[in-house]
VOBA-1610 file (N, C-alpha, C; in pm, whole numbers, padded with zeros to 5 digits, always signed):
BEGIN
Unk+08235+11182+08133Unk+08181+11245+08253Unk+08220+11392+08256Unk+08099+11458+08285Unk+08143+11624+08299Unk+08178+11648+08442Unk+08317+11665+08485Unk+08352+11699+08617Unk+08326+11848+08731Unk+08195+11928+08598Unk+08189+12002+08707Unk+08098+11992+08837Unk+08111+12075+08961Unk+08026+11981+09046Unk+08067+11844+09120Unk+08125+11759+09041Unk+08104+11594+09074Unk+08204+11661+09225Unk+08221+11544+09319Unk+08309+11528+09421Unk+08414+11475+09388Unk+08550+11498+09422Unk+08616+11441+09389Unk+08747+11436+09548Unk+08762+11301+09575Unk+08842+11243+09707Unk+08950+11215+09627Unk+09079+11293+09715Unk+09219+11253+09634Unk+09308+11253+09739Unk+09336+11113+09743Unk+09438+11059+09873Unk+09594+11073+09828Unk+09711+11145+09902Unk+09828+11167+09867Unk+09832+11256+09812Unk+09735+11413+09875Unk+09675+11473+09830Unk+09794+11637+09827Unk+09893+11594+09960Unk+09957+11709+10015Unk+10083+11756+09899Unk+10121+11681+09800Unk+10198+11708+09706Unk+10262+11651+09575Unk+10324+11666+09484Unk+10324+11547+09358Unk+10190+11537+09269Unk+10206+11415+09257Unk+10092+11388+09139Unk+09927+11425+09262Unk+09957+11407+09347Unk+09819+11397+09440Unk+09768+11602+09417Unk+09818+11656+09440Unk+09821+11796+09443Unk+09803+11890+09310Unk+09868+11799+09181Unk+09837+11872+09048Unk+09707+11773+09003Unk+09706+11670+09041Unk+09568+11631+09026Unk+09443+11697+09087Unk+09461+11741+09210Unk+09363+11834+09287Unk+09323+11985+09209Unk+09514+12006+09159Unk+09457+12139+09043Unk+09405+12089+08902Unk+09399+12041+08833Unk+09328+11949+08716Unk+09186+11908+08756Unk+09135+11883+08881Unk+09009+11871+08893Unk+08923+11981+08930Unk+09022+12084+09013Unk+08914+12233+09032Unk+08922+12276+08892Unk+09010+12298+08813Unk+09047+12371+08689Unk+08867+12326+08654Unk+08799+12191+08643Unk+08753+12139+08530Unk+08591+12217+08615Unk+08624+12213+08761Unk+08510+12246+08840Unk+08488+12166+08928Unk+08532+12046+08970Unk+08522+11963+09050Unk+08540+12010+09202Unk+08439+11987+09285Unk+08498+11987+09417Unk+08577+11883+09478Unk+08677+11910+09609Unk+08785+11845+09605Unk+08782+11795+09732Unk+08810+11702+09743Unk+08857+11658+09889Unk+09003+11606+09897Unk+09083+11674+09984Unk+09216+11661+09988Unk+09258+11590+10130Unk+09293+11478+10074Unk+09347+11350+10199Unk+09533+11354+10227Unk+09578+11353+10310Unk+09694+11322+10355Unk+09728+11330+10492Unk+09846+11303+10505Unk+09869+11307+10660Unk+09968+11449+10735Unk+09995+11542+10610Unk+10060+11669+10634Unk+09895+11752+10632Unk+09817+11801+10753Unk+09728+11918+10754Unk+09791+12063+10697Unk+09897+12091+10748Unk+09940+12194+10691Unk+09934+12284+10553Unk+10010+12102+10463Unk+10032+12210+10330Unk+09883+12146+10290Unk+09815+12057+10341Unk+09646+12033+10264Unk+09570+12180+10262Unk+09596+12238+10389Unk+09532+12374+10394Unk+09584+12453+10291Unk+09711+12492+10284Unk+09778+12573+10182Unk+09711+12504+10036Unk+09719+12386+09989Unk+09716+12346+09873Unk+09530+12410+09861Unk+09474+12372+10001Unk+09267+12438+09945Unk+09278+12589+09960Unk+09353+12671+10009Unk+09337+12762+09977Unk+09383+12847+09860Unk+09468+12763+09773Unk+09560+12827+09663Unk+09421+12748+09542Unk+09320+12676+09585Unk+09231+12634+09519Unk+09118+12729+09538Unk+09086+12802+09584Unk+09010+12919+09604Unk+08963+12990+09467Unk+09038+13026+09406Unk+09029+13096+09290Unk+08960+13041+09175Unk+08946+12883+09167Unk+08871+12815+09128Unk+08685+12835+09159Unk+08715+12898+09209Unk+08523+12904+09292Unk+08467+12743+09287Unk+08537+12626+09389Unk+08517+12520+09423Unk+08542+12508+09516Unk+08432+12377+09594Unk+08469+12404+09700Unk+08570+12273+09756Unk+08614+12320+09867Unk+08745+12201+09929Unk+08694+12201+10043Unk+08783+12081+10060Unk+08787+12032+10231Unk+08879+11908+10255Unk+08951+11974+10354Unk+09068+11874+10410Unk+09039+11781+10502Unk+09111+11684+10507Unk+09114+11540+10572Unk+09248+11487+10612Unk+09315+11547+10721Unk+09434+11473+10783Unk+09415+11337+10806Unk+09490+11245+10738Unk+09452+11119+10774Unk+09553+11008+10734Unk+09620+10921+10793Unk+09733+10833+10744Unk+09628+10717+10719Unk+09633+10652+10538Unk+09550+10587+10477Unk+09573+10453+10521Unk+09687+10399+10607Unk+09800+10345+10604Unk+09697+10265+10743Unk+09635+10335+10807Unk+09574+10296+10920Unk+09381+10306+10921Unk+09380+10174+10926Unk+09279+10191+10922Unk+09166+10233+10971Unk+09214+10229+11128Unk+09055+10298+11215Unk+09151+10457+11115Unk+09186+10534+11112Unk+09218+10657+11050Unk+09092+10674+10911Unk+09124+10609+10847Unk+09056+10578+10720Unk+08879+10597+10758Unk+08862+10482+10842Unk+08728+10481+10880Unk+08683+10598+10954Unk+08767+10669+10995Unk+08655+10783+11111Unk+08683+10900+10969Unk+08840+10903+10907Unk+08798+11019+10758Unk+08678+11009+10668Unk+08631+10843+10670Unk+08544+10865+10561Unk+08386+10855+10610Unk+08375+10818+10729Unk+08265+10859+10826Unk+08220+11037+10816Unk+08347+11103+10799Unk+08305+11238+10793Unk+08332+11331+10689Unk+08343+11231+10553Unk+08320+11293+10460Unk+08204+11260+10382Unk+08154+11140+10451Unk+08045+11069+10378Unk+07928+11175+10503Unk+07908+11259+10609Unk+07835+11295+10672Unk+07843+11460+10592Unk+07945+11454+10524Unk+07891+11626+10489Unk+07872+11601+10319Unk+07940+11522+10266Unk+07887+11508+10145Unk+07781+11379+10052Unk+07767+11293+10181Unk+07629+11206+10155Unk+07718+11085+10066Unk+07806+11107+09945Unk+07838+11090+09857Unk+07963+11118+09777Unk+08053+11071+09733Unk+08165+11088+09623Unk+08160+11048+09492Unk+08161+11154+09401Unk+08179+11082+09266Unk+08286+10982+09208Unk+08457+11047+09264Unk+08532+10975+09183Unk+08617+10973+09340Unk+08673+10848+09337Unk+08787+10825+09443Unk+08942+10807+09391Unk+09014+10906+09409Unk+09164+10861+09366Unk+09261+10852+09468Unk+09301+10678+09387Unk+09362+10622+09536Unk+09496+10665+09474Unk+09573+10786+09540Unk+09716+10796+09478Unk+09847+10780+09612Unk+09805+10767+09713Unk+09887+10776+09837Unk+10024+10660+09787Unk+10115+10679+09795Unk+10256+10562+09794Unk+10353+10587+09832Unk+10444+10518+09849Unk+10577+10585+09880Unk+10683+10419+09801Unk+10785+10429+09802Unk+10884+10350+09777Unk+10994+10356+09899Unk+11075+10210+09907Unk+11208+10172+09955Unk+11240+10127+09921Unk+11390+10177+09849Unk+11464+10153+09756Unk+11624+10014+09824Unk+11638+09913+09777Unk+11698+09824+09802Unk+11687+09671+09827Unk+11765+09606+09770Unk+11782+09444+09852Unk+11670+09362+09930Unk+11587+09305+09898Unk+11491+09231+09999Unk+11581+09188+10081Unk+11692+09161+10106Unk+11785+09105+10202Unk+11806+09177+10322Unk+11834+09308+10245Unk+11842+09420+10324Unk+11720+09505+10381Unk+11625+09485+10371Unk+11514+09550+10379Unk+11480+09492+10527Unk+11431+09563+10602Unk+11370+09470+10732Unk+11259+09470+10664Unk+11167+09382+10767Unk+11016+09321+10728Unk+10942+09423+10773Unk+10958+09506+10842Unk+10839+09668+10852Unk+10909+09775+10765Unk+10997+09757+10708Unk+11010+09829+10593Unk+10877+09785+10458Unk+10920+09680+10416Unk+10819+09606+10322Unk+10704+09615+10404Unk+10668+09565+10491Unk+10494+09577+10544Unk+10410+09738+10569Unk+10521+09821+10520Unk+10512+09956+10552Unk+10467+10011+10415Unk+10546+09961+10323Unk+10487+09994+10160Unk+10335+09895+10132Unk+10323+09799+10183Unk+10243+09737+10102Unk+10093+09825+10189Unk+10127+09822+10323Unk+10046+09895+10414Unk+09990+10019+10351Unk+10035+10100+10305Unk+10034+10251+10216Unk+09964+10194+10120Unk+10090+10130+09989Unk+10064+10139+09885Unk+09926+10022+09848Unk+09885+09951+09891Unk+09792+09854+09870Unk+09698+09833+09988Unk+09672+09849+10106Unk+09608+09790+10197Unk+09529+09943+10236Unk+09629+10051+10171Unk+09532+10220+10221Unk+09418+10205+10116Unk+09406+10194+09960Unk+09374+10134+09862Unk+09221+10087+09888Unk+09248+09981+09986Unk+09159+09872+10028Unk+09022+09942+10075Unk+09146+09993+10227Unk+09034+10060+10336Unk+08977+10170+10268Unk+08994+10265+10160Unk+08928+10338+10097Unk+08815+10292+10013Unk+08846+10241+09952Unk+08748+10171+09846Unk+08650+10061+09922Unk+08671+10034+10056Unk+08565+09954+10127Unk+08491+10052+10217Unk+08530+10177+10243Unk+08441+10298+10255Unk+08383+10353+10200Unk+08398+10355+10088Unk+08336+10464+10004Unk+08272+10414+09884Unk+08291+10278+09853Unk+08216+10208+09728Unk+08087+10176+09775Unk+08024+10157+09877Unk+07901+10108+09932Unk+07784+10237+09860Unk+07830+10396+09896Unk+07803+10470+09850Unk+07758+10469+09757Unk+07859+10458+09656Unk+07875+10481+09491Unk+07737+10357+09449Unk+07794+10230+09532Unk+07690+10102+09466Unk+07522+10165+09498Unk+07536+10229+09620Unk+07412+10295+09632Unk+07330+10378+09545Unk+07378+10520+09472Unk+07377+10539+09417Unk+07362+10545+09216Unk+07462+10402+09240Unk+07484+10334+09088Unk+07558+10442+08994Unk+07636+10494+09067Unk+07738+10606+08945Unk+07859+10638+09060Unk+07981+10672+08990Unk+08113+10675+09039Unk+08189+10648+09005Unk+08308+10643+09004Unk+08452+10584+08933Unk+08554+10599+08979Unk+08680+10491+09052Unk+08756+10446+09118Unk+08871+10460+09066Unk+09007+10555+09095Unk+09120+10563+09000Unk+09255+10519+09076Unk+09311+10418+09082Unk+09421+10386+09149Unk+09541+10424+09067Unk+09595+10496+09160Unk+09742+10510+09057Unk+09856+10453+09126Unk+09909+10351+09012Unk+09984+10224+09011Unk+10087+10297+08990Unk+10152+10189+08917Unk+10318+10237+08858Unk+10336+10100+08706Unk+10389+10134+08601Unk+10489+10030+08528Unk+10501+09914+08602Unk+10555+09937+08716Unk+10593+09861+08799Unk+10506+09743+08827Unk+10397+09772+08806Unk+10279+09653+08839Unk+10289+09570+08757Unk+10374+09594+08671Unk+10387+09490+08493Unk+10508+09438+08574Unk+10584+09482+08617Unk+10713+09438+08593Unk+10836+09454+08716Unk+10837+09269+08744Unk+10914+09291+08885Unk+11051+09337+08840Unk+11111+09389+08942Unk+11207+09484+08966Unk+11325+09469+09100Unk+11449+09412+09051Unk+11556+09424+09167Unk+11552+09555+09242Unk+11541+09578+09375Unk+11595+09690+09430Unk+11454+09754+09490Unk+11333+09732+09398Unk+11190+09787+09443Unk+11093+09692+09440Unk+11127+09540+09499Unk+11038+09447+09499Unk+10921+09411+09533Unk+10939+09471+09699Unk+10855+09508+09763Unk+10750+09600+09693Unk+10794+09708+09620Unk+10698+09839+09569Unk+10632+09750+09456Unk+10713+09719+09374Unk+10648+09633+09325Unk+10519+09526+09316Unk+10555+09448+09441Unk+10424+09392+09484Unk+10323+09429+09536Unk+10304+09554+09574Unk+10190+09632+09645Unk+10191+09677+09497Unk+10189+09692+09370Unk+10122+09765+09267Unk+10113+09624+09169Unk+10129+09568+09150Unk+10113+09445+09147Unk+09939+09392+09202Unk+09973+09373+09309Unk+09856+09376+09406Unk+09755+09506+09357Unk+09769+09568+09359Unk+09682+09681+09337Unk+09619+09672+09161Unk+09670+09589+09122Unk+09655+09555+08937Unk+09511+09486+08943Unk+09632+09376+08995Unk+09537+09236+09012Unk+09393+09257+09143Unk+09406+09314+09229Unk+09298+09379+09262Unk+09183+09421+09213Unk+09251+09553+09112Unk+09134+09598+09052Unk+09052+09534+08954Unk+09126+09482+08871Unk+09082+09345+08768Unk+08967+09321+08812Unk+08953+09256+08921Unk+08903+09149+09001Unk+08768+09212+09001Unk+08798+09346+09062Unk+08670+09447+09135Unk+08596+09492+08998Unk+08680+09500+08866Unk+08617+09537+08807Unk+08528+09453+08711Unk+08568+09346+08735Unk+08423+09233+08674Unk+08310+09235+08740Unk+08336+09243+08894Unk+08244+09288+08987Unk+08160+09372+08984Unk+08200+09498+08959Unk+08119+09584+08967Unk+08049+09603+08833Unk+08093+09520+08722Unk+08019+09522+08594Unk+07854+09546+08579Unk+07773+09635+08562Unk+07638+09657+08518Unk+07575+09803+08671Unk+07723+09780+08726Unk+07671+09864+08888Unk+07631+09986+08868Unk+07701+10088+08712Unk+07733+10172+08718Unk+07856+10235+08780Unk+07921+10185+08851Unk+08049+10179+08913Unk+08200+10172+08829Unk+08257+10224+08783Unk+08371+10184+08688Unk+08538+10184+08780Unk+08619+10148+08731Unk+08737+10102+08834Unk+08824+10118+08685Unk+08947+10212+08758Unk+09095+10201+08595Unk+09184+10220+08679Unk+09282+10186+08673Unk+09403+10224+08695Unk+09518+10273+08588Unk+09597+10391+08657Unk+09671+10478+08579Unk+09836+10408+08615Unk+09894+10386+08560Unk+10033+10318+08524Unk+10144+10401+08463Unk+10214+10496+08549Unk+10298+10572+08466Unk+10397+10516+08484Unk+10527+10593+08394Unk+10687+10540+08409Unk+10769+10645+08527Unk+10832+10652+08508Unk+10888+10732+08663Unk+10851+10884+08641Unk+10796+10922+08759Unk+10766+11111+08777Unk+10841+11161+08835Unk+10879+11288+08794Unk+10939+11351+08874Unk+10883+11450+08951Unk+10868+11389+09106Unk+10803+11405+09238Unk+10947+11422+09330Unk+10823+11472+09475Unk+10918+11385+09572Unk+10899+11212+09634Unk+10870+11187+09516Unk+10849+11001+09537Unk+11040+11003+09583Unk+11131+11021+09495Unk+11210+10965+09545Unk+11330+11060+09657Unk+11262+11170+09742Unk+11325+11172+09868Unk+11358+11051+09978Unk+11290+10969+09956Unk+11313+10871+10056Unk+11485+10857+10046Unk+11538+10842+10173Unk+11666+10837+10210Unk+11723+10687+10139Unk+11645+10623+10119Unk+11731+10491+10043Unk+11736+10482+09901Unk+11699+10637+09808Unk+11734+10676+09696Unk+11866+10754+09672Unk+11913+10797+09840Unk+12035+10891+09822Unk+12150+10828+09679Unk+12184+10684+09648Unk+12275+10670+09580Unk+12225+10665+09414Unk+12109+10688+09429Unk+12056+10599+09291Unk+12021+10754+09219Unk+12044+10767+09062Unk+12005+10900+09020Unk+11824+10896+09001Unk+11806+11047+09024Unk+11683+11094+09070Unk+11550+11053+08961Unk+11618+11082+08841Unk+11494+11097+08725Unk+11593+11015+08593Unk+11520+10977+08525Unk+11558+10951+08352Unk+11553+11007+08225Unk+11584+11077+08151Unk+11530+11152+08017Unk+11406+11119+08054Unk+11345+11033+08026Unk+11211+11020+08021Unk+11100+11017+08112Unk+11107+11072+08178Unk+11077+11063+08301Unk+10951+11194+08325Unk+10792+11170+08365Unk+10694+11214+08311Unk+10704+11333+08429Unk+10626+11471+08397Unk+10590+11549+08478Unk+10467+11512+08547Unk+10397+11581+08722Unk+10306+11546+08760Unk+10190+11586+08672Unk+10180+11667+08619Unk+10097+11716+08517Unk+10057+11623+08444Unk+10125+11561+08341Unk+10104+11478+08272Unk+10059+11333+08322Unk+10088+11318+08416Unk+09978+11207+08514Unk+09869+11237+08563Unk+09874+11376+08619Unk+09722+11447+08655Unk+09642+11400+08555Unk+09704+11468+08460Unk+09525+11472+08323Unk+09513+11342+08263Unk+09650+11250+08338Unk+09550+11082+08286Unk+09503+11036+08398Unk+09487+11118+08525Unk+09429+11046+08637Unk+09283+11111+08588Unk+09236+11234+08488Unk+09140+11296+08481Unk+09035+11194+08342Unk+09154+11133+08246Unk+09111+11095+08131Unk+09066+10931+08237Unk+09138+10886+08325Unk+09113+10735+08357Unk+08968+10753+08435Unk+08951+10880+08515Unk+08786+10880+08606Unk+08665+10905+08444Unk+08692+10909+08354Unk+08607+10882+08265Unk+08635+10795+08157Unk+08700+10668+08215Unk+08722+10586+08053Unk+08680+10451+08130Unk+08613+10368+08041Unk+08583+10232+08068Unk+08708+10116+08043Unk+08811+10149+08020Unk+08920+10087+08055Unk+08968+10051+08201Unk+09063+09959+08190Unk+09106+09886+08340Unk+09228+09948+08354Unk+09338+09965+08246Unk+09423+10037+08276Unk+09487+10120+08144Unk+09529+10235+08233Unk+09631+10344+08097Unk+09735+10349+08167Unk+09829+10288+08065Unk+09971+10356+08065Unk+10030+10460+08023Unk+10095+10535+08078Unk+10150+10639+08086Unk+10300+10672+08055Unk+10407+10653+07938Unk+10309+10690+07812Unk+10248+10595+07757Unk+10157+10617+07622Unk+10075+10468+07589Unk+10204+10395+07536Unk+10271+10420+07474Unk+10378+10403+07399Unk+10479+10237+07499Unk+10460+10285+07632Unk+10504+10176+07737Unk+10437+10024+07709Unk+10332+10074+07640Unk+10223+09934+07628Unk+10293+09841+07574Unk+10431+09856+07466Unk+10439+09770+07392Unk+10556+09720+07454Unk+10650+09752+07606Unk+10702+09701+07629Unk+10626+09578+07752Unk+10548+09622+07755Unk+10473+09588+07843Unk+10409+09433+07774Unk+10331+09477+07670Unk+10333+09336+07592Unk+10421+09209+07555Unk+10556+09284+07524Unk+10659+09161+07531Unk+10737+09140+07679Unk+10702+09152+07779Unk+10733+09097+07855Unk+10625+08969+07913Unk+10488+09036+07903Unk+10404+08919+07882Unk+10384+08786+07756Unk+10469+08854+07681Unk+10398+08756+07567Unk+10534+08670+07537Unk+10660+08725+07577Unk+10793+08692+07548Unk+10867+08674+07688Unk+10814+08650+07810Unk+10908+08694+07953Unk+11031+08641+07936Unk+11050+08481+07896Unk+11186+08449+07876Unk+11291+08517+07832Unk+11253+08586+07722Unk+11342+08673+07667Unk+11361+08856+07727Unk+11272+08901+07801Unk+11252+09018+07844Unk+11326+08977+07988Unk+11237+08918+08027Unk+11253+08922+08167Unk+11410+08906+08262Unk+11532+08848+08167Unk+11647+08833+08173Unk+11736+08918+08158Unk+11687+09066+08078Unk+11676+09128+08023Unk+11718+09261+08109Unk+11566+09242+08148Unk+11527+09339+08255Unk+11613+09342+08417Unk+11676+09206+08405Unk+11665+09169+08563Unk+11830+09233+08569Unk+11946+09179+08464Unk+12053+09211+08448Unk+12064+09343+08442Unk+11998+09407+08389Unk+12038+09537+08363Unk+12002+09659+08530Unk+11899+09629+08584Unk+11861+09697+08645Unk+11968+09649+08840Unk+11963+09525+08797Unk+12090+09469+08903Unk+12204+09504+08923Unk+12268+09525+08795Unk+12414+09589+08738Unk+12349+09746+08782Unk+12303+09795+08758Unk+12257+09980+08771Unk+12270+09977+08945Unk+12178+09881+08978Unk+12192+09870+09156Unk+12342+09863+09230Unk+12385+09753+09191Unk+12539+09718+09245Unk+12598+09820+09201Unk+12594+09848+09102Unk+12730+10005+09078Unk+12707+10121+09157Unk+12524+10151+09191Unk+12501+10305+09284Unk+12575+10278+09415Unk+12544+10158+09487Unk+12518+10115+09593Unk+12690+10101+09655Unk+12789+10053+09538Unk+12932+10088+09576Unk+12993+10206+09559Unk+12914+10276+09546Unk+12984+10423+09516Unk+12986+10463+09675
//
């Protein structure tokens, strides 16, 4: 797909991967629509897009809620008829203990991370099916492969968001409609300001820039794949936990438990 021109809706738009993705799509020519619930820096981020000679337009909106969702996309679908590519990137994490977690903590991630997801893509796909061209980019996490002590909850809203798209995307098979999801390993954002990261360290050697998720949120709105991992290289851990869990999955669970209990007594 040649992105100049096309529309392009990018939820979690005010900073992180949502914001260098917004610059990766004017760069290419894309016009932008920038979703979040900070108006402020959305304005700052379309006007530092200016220089692009594309055009923008902001959308204060918590994805999280749905009449919100529905009156944003009521009035983006009234000035632009239409969206080419939808990227669902809005998330957040809470870091700790299902024990410890209250239950609107967890109903608060899955709310964001999976149910904003929903109400987007049940706005704005009617469109696209109308049409018969478009392409749907959810950005997941690793995490959707692979449950996790301490981010269970996050977990299951990307999880959910996997197995979701799967689903949608047999569906929409012959529509013209395409659906991928992007799967990176940890970015370094402000994903982890959240106050229940204070004990846990911030990033890993390996640990991807937003950049480098941008231009696979750019390579996933044109690939007929269901999902890219980020790096591809992850794929193969990813495989033996499916193909081997007994042996991974014990693996995984010890090590990341032990990492928890040691931040958490400090």
């Amino acid at each position: 797909m040649d992105f100049k021109d096309k529309t392009v809706l990018i939820t979690g738009a005010s900073s992180g991967i949502g914001k260098e993705t917004a610059i990766q799509f004017a760069k290419n020519g894309s016009n932008v629509i920038l979703v979040a619930r900070r108006k402020e820096k959305l304005e700052q981020i379309a006007n530092d897009l200016k220089k692009y000679n594309i055009s923008t337009f902001v959308c204060e909106c918590d994805i999280s809620d749905k009449s919100q969702v529905e009156k944003m996309s009521k009035i983006v679908l009234e000035k632009y008829s239409s969206i080419d590519i939808l990227v669902n990137n809005a998330g957040f994490a809470i870091y700790g203990f299902v024990s410890d977690l209250t239950t609107g903590e967890i109903e608060s991630q899955m709310a964001t991370n999976y149910f904003g997801m929903i109400y987007c893509i049940k706005n704005f796909l009617p469109s696209m099916l109308k049409k018969k061209s478009g392409h749907i980019v959810n950005v997941a996490s690793v995490a959707a492969n692979f449950g996790l002590p301490g981010i269970a909850s996050y977990c299951a809203s990307k999880f959910a968001m996997l197995g979701f798209s799967e689903g949608l995307k047999h569906e929409l098979k012959g529509t013209g409609v395409g659906i991928t999801v992007v799967s990176p390993i940890m970015v370094r954002t402000n994903f982890f300001d959240h106050p229940s990261f204070k004990k846990m360290p911030k990033y890993s050697p390996t640990s991807l820039s937003d950049i480098t998720v941008a231009k696979a949120i750019l390579r996933a709105a044109n690939s007929p794949r269901l999902e890219i991992i980020v790096p591809s290289v992850i794929r193969v851990a990813v495989w033996l936990k499916h193909t081997f869990p007994y042996l991974i999955n014990p693996i995984l669970g010890i090590a990341f438990k032990k990492q928890l209990n040691s931040k958490t007594k400090n």
